[in-house]
NUPA-139827 format. One record per atom (N, C-alpha, C): residue number from 0; residue in one letter; chain; atom name; x, y, z. Coordinates in steps of 0.001 Angstrom, whole numbers, plus 500000, padded with zeros to 6 digits. Each point is the difference from the previous one (the first is absolute). Layout:
{seq=NUM	type=a	mol=A	atom=CA	c1=X	c2=Y	c3=Z}
...
! end
This chain:
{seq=0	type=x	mol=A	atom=N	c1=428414	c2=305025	c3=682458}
{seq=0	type=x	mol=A	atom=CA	c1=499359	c2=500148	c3=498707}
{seq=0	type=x	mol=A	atom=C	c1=500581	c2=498977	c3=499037}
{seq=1	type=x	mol=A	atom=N	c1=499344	c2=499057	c3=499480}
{seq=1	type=x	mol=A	atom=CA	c1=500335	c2=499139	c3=498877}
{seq=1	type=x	mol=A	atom=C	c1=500185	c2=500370	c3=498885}
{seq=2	type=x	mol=A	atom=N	c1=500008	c2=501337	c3=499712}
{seq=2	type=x	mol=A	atom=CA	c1=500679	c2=500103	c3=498534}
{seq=2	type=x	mol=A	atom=C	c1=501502	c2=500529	c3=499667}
{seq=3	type=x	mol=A	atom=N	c1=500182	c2=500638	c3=501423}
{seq=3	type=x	mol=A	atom=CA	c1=501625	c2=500128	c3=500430}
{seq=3	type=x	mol=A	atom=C	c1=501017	c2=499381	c3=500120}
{seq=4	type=x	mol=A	atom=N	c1=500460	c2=500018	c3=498759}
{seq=4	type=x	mol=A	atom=CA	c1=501217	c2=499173	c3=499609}
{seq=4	type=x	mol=A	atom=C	c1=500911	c2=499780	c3=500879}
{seq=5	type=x	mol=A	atom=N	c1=500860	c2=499234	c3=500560}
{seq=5	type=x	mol=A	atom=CA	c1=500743	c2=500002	c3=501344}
{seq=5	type=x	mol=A	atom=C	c1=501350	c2=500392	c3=499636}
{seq=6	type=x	mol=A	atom=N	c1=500341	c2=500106	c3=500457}
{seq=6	type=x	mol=A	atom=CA	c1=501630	c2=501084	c3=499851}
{seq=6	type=x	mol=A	atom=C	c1=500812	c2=499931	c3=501437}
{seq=7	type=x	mol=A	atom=N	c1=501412	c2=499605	c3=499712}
{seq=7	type=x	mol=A	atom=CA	c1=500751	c2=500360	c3=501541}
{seq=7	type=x	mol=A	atom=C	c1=500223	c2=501025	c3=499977}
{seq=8	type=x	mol=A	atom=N	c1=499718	c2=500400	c3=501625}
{seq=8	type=x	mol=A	atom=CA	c1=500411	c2=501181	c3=500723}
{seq=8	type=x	mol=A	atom=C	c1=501091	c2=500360	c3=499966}
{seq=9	type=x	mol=A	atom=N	c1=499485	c2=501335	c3=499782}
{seq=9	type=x	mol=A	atom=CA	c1=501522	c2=501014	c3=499527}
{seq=9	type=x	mol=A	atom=C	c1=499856	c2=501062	c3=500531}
{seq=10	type=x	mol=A	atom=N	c1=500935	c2=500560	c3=501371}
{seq=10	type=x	mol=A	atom=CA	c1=499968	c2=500451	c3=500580}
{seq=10	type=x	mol=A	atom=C	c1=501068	c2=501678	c3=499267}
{seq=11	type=x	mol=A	atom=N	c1=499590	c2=500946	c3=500903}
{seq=11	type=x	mol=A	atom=CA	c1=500940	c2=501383	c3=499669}
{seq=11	type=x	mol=A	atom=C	c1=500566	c2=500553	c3=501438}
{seq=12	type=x	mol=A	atom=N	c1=500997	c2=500495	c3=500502}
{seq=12	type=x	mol=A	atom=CA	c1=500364	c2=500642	c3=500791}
{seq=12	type=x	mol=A	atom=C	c1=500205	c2=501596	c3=499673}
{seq=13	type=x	mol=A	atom=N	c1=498822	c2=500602	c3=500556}
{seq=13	type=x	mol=A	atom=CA	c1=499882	c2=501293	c3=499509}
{seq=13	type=x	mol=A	atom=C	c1=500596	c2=501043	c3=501342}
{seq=14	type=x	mol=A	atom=N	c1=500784	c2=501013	c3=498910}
{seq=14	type=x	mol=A	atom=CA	c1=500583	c2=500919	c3=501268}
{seq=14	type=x	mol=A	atom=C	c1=499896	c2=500436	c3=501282}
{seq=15	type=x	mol=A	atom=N	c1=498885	c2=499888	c3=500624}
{seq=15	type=x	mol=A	atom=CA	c1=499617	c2=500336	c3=501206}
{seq=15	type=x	mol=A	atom=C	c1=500006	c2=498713	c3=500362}
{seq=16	type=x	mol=A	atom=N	c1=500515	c2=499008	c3=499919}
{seq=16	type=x	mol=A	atom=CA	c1=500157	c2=498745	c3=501043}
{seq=16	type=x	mol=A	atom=C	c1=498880	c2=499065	c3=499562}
{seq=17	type=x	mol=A	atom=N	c1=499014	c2=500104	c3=499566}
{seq=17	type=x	mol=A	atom=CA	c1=498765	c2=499512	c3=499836}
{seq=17	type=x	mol=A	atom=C	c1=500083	c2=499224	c3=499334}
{seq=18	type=x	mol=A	atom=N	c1=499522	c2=498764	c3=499608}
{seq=18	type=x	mol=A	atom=CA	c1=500122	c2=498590	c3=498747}
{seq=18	type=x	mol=A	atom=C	c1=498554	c2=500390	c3=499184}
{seq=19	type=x	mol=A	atom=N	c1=500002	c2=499396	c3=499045}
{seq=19	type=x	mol=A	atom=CA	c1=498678	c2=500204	c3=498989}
{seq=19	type=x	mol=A	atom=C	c1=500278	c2=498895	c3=499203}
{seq=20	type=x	mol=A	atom=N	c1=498502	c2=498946	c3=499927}
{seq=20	type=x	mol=A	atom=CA	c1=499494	c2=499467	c3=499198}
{seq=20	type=x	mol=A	atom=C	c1=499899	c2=500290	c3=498530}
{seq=21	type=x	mol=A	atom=N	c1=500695	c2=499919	c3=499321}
{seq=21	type=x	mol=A	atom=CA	c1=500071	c2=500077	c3=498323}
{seq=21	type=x	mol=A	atom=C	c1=499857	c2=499092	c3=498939}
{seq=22	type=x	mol=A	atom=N	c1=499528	c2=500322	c3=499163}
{seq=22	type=x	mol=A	atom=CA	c1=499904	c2=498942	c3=498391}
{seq=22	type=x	mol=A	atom=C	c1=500902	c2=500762	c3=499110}
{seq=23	type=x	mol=A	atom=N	c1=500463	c2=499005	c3=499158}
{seq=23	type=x	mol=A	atom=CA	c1=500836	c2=500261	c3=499159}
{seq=23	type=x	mol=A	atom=C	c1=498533	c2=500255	c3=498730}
{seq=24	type=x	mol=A	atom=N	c1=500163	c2=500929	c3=499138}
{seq=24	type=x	mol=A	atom=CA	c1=499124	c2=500393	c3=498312}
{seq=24	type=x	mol=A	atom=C	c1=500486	c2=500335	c3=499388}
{seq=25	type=x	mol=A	atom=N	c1=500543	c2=499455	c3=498999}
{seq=25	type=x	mol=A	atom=CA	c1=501194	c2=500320	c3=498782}
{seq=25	type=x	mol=A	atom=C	c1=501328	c2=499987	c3=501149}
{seq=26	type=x	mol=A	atom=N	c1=500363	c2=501067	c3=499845}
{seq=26	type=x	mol=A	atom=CA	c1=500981	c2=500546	c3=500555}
{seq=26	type=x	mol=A	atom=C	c1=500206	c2=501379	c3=500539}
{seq=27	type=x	mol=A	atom=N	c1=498200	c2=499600	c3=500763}
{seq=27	type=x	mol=A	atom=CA	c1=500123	c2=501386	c3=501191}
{seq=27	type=x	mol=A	atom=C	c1=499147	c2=499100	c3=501414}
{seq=28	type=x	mol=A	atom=N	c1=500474	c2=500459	c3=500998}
{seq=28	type=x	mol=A	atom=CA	c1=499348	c2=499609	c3=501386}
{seq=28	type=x	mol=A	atom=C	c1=498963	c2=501022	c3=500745}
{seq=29	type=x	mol=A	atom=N	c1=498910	c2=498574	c3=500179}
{seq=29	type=x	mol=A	atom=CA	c1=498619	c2=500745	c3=500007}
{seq=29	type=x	mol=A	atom=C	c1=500169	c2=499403	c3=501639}
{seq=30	type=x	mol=A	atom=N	c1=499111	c2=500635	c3=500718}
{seq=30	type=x	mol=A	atom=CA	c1=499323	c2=499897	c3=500976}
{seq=30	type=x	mol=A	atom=C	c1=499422	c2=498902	c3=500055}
{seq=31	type=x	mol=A	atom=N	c1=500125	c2=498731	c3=500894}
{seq=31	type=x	mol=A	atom=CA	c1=498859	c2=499073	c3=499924}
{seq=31	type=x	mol=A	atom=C	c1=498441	c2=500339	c3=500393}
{seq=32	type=x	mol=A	atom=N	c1=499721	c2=500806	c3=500883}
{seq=32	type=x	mol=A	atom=CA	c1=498577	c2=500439	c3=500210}
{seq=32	type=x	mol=A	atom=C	c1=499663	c2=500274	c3=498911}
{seq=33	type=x	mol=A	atom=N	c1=500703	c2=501151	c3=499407}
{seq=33	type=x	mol=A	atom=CA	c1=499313	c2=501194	c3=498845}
{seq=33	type=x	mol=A	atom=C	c1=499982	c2=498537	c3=498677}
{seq=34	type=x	mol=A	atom=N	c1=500861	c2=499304	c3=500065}
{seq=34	type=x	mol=A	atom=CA	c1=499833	c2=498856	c3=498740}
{seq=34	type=x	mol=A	atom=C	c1=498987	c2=499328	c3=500286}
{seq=35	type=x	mol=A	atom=N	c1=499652	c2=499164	c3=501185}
{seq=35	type=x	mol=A	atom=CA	c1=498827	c2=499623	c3=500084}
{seq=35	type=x	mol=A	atom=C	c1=498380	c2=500759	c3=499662}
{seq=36	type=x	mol=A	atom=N	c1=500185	c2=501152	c3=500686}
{seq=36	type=x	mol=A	atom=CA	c1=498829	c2=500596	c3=499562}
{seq=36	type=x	mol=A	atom=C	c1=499698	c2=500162	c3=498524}
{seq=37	type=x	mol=A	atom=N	c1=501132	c2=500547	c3=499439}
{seq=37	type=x	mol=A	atom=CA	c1=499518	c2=500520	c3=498149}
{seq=37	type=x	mol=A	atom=C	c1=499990	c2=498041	c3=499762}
{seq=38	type=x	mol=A	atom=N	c1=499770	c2=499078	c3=500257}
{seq=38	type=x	mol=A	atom=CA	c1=499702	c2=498649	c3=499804}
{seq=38	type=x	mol=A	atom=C	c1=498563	c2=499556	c3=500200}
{seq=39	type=x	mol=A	atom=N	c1=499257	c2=500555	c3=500581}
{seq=39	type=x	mol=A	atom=CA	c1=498927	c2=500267	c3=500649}
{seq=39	type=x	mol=A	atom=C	c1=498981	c2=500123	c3=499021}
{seq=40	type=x	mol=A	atom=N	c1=499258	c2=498713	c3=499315}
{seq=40	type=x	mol=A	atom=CA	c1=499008	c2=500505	c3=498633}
{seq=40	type=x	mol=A	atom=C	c1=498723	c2=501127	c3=500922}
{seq=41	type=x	mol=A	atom=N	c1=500110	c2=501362	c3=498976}
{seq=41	type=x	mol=A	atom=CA	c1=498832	c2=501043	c3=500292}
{seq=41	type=x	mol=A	atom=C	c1=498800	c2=499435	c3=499127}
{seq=42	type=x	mol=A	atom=N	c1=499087	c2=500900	c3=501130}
{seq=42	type=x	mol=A	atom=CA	c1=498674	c2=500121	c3=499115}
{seq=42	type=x	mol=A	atom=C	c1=499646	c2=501217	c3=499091}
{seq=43	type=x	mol=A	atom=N	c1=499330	c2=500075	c3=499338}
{seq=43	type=x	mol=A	atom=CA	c1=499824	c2=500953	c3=499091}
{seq=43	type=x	mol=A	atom=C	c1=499932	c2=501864	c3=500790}
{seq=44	type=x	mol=A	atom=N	c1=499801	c2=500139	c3=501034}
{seq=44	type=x	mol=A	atom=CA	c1=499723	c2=500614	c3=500864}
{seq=44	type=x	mol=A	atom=C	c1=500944	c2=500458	c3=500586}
{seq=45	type=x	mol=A	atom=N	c1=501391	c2=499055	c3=500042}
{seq=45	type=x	mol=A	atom=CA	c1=501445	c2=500581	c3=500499}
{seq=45	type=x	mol=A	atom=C	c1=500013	c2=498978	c3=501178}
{seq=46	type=x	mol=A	atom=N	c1=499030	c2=499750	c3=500868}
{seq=46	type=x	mol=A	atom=CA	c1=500308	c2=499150	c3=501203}
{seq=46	type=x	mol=A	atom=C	c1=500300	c2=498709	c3=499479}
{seq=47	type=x	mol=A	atom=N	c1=500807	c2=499378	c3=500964}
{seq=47	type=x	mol=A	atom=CA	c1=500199	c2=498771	c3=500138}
{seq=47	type=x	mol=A	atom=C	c1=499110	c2=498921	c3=499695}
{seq=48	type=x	mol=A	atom=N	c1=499528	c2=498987	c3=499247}
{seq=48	type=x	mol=A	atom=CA	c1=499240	c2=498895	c3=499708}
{seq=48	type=x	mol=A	atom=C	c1=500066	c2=498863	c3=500430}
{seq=49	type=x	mol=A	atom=N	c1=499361	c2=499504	c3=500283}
{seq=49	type=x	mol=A	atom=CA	c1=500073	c2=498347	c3=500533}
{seq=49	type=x	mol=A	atom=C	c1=500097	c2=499424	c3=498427}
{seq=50	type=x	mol=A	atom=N	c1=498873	c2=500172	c3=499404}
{seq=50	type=x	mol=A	atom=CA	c1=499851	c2=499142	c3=498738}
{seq=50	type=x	mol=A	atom=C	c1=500262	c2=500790	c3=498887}
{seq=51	type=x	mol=A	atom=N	c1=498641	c2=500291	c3=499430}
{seq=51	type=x	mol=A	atom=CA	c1=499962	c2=501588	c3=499021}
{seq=51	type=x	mol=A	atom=C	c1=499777	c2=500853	c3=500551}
{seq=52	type=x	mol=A	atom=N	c1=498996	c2=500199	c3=501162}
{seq=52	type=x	mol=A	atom=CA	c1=500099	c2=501238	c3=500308}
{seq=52	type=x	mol=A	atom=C	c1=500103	c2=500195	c3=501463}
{seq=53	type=x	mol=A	atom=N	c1=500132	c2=500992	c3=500721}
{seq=53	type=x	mol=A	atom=CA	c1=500482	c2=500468	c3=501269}
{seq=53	type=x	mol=A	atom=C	c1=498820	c2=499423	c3=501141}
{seq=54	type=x	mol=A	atom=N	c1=498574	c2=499832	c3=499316}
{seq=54	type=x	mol=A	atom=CA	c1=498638	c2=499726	c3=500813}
{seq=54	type=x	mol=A	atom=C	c1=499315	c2=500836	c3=500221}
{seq=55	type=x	mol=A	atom=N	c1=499866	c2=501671	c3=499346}
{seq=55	type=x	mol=A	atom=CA	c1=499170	c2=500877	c3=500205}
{seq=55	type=x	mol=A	atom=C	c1=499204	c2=499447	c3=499526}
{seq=56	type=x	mol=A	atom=N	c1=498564	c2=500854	c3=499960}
{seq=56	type=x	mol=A	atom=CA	c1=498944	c2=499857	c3=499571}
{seq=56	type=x	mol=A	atom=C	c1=499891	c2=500173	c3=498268}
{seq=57	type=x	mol=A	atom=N	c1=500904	c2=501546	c3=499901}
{seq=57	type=x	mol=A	atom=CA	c1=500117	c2=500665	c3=498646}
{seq=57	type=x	mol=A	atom=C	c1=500829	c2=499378	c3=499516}
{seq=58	type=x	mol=A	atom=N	c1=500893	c2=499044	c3=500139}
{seq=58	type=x	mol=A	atom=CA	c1=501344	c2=499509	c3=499231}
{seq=58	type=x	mol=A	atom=C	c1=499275	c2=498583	c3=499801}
{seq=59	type=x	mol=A	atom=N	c1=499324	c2=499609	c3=500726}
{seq=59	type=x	mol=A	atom=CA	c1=498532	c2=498632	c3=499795}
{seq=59	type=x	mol=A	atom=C	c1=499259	c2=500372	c3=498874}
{seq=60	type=x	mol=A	atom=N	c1=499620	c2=501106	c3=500054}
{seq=60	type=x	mol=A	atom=CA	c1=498755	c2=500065	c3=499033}
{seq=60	type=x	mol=A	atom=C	c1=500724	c2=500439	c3=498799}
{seq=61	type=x	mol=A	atom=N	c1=501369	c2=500509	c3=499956}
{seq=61	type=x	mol=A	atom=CA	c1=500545	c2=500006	c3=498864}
{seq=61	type=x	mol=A	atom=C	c1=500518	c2=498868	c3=499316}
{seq=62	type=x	mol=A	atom=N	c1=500155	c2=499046	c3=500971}
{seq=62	type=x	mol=A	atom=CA	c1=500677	c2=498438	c3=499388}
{seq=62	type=x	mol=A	atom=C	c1=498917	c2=499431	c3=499509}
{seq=63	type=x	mol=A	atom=N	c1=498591	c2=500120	c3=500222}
{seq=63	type=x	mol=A	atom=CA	c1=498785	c2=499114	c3=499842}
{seq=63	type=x	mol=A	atom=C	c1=499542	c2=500944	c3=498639}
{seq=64	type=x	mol=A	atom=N	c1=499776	c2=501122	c3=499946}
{seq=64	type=x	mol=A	atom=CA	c1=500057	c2=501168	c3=498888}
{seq=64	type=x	mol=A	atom=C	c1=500712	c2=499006	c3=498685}
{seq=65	type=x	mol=A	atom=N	c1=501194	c2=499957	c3=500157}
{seq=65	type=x	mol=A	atom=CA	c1=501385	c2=499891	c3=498794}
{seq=65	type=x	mol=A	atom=C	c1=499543	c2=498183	c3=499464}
{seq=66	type=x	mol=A	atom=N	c1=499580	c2=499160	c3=501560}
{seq=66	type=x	mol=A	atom=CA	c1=499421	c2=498884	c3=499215}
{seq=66	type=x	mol=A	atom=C	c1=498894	c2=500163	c3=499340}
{seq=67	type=x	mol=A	atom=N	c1=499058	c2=500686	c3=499982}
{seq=67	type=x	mol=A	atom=CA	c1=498710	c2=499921	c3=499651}
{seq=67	type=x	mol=A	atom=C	c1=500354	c2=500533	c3=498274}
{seq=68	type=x	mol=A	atom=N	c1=500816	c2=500339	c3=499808}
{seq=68	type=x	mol=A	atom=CA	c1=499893	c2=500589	c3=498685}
{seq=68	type=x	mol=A	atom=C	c1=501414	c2=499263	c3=498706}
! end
């Protein structure tokens, strides 16, 4: 995704042995998945968007709706 700012990897060693992918935000550690996703521009609808809107039909006719007026 090109609007994802690049950042070095920053890894966690979490108690059960397991490593995890992390971002530093302020000064708390997020999840890199869960950060990527809330990065993710929505459509009005809650789903995910390519552009403005997700590509329903109803989230179409609402974008063409909002220009028309």
């Amino acid at each position: 995704m090109p609007d994802l700012e690049m950042r070095p990897a920053e890894w966690l060693l979490m108690s059960d042995g397991r490593i995890r992918r992390v971002v530093t935000v302020g000064t708390e550690l997020v999840a890199y998945d869960a950060w990527q996703r809330a990065r993710i521009r929505k459509c009005a609808c809650g789903a995910p968007a390519i552009r403005e809107t997700c590509g329903a039909a109803a989230c179409v006719a609402r974008l063409w709706a909002a220009e028309r007026s």
